[in-house]
N, C-alpha and C positions, 0 to 999 in steps of 0.2 A: 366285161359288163358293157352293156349298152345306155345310149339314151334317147329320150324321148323327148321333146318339146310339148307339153301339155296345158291348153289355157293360156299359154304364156311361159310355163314354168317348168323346167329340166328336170326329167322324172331320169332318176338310176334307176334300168331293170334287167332284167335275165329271163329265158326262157330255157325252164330245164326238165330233159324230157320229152315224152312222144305217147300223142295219145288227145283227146276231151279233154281241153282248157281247163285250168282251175287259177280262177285268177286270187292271190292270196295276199292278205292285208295283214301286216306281221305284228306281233307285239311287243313288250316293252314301252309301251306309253308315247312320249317323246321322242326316243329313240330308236323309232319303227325303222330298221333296216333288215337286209337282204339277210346278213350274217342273224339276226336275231334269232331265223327259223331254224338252227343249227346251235345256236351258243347259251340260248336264254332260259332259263329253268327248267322247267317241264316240256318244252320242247328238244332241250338239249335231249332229255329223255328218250322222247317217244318218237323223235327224226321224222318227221311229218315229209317233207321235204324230201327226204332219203327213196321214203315209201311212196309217196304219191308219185315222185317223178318215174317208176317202175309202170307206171297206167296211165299216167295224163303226163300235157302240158303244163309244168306251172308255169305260172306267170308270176313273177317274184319283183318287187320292187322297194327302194326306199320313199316312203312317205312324204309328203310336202315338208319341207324343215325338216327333215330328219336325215342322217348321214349325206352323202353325194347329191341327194336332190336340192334344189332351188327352194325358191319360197320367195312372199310379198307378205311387207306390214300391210295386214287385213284384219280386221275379225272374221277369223277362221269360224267355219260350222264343220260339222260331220257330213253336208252337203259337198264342202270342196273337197273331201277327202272322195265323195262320191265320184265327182266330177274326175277327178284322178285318174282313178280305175276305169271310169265310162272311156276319157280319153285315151287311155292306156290298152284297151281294147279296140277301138277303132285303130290307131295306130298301127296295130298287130292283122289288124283286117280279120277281124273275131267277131261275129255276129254275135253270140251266145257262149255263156260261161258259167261253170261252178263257181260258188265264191267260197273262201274258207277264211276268217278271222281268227284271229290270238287277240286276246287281254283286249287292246283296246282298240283293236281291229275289228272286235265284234261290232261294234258303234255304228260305221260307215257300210261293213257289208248289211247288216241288218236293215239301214236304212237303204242301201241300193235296192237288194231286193225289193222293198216297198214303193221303192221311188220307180223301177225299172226294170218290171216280172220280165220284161218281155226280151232284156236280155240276159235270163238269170235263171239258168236248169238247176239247182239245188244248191243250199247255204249248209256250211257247216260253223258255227261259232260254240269256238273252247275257248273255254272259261271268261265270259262274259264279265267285265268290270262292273263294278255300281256296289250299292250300298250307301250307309248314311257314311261310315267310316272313307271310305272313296272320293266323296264329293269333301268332305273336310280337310282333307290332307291335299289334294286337287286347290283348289280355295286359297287352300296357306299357302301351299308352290308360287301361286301366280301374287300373292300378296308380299312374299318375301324378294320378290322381282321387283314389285312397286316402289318395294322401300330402298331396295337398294340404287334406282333409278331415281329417288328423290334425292337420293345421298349423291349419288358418284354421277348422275347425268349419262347420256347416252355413250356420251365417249368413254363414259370409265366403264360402259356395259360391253364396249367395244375392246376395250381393253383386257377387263376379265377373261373374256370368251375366247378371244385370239391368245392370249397368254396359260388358262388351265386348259383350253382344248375339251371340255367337257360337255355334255348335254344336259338339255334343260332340267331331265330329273335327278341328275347324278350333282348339279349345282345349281338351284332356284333363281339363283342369284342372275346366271345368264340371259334369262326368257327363252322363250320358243323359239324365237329366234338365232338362237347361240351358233347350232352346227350350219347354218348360211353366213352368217357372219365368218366363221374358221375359214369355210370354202372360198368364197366371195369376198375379193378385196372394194372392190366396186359395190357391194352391196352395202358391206360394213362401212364405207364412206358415206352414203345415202343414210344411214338409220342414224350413227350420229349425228347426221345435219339435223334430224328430226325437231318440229317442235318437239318440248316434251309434253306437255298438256295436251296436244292430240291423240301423242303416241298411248299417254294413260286411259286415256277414252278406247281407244281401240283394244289397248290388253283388256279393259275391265269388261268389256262388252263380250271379247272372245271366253273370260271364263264363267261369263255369268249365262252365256248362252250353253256352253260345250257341258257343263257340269251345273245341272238346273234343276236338278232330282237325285232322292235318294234309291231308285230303282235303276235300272241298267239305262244309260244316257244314249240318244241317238234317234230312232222314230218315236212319234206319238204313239203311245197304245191304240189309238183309233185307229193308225194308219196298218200296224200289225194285224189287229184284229180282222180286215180283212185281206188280209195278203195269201197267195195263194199259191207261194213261191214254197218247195219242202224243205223244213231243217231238221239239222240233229244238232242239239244240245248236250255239251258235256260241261260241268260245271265243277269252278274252285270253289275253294274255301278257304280265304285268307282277305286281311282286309281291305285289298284290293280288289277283290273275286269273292264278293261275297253268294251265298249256295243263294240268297234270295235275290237274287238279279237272274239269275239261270231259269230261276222256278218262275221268275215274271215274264221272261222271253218266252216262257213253254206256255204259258196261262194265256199268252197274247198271238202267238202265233197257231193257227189251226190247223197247219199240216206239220208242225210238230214232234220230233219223237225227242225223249229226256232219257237222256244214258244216265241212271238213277246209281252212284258208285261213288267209294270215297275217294280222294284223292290219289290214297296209298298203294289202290288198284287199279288207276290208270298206267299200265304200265305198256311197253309198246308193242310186246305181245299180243296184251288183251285190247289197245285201244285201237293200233292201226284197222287192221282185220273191219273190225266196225267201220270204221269212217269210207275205206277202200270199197268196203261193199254198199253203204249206203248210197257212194255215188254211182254207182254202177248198175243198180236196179232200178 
């Protein structure tokens, strides 16, 4: 693996493959890494990764805070997650890119596109997050952060994290912060020096912006509507992936196409083939 210096901040990435970039923003929520496009549910399925690197370049990376990459107490947007990937391509010396998201990947590519046609030949987003159930469970993660931060103070957050090794959504308890902490000994010194009254300002701010709607989170409908960048939409059904977050991205984007299927027939037969060809025409 490789890295990157981005913004400030050490991106883990890989480039697997040969062929038309596809820069791809992995799922798993919190826990957006490299491995996720190979080990994570429905992906473990349909080898996304396996198959596109057969025709393109991916471009595969861990996340801001997530596995191997860096990160900064900020209130995070789906903007810096943009910013990631923008610098992650200049880096590459990549003028222009596919983008393809998982789960909550969809967020930031959706908003690149909008934010930045002009480096972006075609989005692909599977299974789009959102839903009322989403934003609720989302909500309570970062409140059962709060409280365990009122309880145990930053050092005992530091202490958690470095002692279960966990990620933010597999332990609430850690924050978003958890997997830079495990990495970063110098980091985790800086975050428990924290006030904590600022640091609560800052979390509450990143989740009241990041999950602010019961619809798929990330650009403004306005900014969708007119975007003129092409996607294919394939959509979950579960309550993280709710089908009405899918069918909002298809309603909001005009060049559009909705792979209208249930879950139980995305299989990697029927799903690859699709995606391979949509980028490719």
């Amino acid at each position: 693996m490789k890295t990157a210096i981005v913004d400030g901040i050490a991106t883990r990435y890989d480039v697997v493959g040969e062929g038309p970039a596809v820069l791809m923003y992995a799922p798993a929520g919190f826990d957006a890494t490299i491995e996720k496009w190979t080990t994570q549910g429905v992906y473990a399925k349909i080898r996304p990764l396996d198959n596109l690197a057969r025709h393109f370049s991916c471009v595969v990376f861990d996340r801001r805070e997530c596995g191997q990459s860096g990160g900064r107490v900020e209130r995070v947007t789906y903007m810096d997650y943009v910013r990631q990937g923008l610098g992650l391509l200049d880096h590459l010396k990549i003028e222009k890119a596919h983008l393809m998201g998982g789960c909550m990947g969809v967020s930031p590519v959706s908003l690149f596109g909008c934010a930045h046609p002009e480096r972006v030949n075609k989005m692909i987003l599977y299974w789009p997050v959102g839903g009322a159930k989403y934003r609720m469970t989302a909500h309570q993660r970062f409140a059962e952060h709060i409280g365990y931060v009122q309880r145990e103070g930053l050092a005992g957050v530091v202490k958690l994290a470095r002692e279960g090794g966990k990620a933010f959504g597999a332990d609430p308890r850690g924050g978003p912060w958890a997997a830079v902490i495990q990495n970063d000994a110098a980091f985790a010194e800086k975050y428990a020096a924290m006030d904590v009254e600022r640091y609560k300002a800052i979390v509450l701010g990143f989740v009241r912006t990041m999950f602010d709607r019961d619809t798929a989170p990330g650009p403004e409908p306005e900014d969708m509507l007119v975007c003129d960048v092409p996607a294919y939409i394939v959509p979950g059904n579960d309550a993280s992936h709710s089908t009405a977050a899918a069918r909002y991205m298809h309603e909001c984007l005009p060049k559009s196409e909705y792979w209208d299927v249930p879950v139980s027939a995305q299989t990697e037969e029927a799903t690859m083939p699709r995606l391979i060809e949509f980028l490719k025409k």
